[in-house]
N, C-alpha and C positions, 0 to 999 in steps of 0.2 A: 658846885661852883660858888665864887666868893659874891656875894650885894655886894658892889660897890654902887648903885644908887644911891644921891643925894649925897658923898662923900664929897670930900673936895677935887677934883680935875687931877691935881699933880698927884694926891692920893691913888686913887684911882690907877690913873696909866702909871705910876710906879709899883703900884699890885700885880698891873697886867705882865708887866716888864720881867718882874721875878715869876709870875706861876707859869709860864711856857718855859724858861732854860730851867725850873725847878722840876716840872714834869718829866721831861727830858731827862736831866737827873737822876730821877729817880725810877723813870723805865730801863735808861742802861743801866744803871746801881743795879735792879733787880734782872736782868737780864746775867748780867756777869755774876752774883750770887746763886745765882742756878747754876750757871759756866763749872763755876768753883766746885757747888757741891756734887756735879754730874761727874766731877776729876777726882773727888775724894771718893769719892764711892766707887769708881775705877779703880784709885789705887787699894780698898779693902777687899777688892775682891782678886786680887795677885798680892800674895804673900811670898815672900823668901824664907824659906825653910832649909834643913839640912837632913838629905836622903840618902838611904843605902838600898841597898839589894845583897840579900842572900848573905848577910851577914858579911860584906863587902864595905869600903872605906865609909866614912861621910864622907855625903860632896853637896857642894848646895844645890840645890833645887825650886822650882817655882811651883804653889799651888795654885790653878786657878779654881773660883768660887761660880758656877752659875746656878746655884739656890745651894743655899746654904742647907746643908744634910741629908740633900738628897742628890746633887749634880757638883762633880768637880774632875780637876784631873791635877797629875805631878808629873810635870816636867822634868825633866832629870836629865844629864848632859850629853847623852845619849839612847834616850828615851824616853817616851809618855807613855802614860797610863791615864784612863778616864775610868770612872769610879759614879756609882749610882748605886742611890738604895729608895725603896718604896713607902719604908716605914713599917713594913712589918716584919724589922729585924735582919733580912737578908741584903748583904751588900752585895753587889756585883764590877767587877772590875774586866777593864776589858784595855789591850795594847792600841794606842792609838793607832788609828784606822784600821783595827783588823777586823770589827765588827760582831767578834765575836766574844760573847760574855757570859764568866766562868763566876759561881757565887766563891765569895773568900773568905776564910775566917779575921774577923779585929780582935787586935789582945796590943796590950800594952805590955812594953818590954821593961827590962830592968832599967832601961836609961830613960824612961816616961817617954819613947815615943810611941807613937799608935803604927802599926805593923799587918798589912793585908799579905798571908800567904809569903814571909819572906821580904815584902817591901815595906819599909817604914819611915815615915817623915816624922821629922824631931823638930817643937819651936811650938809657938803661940797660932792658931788656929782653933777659928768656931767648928763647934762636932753638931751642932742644930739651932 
């Protein structure tokens, strides 16, 4: 906190005047700077990517991110897929909500996209 002892009176309660609306200030300032970055960080972890199956059209599709190279899944416009790996090399992919999880081979296709078993998303995406 600011001395204002032995300042002058108007000094003073003009100091006080400005540090409570500046406090203020500067707690919603940071409060909405969290706000912000908790939305950006939301939006990196849904990516819009473009997915096929079984060498079938592109179509767009959603990646969602929860930890990066080891938990996600693809949305695709007629199905999900959720996707996990341990780190020691084996992926395992499993149909949303069927629960049950089959290991897949990863290979990159002639067109650069990464491909499990047949399904492949094409586009900008963290691999770890």
């Amino acid at each position: 906190m600011l001395e204002t002892t032995g300042w002058p009176s108007t000094v003073a309660s003009a100091l006080e005047r400005v540090r409570r609306p500046l406090g203020l200030a500067i707690g919603i300032g940071g409060a909405l700077a969290m706000l912000l970055l908790s939305a950006a960080l939301a939006d990196q972890q849904r990516l819009q990517l473009r997915c096929r199956t079984d060498q079938g059209p592109w179509q767009a599709c959603v990646m969602r991110i929860e930890a990066v190279g080891e938990r996600w899944s693809l949305e695709l416009p007629d199905d999900s897929f959720d996707f996990r790996h341990d780190g020691s090399g084996i992926v395992e992919m499993s149909r949303a909500g069927a629960g049950q999880w089959r290991p897949v081979t990863s290979q990159w296709s002639p067109e650069h996209a990464l491909c499990w078993n047949g399904l492949c998303a094409l586009g900008q995406f963290p691999l770890d």
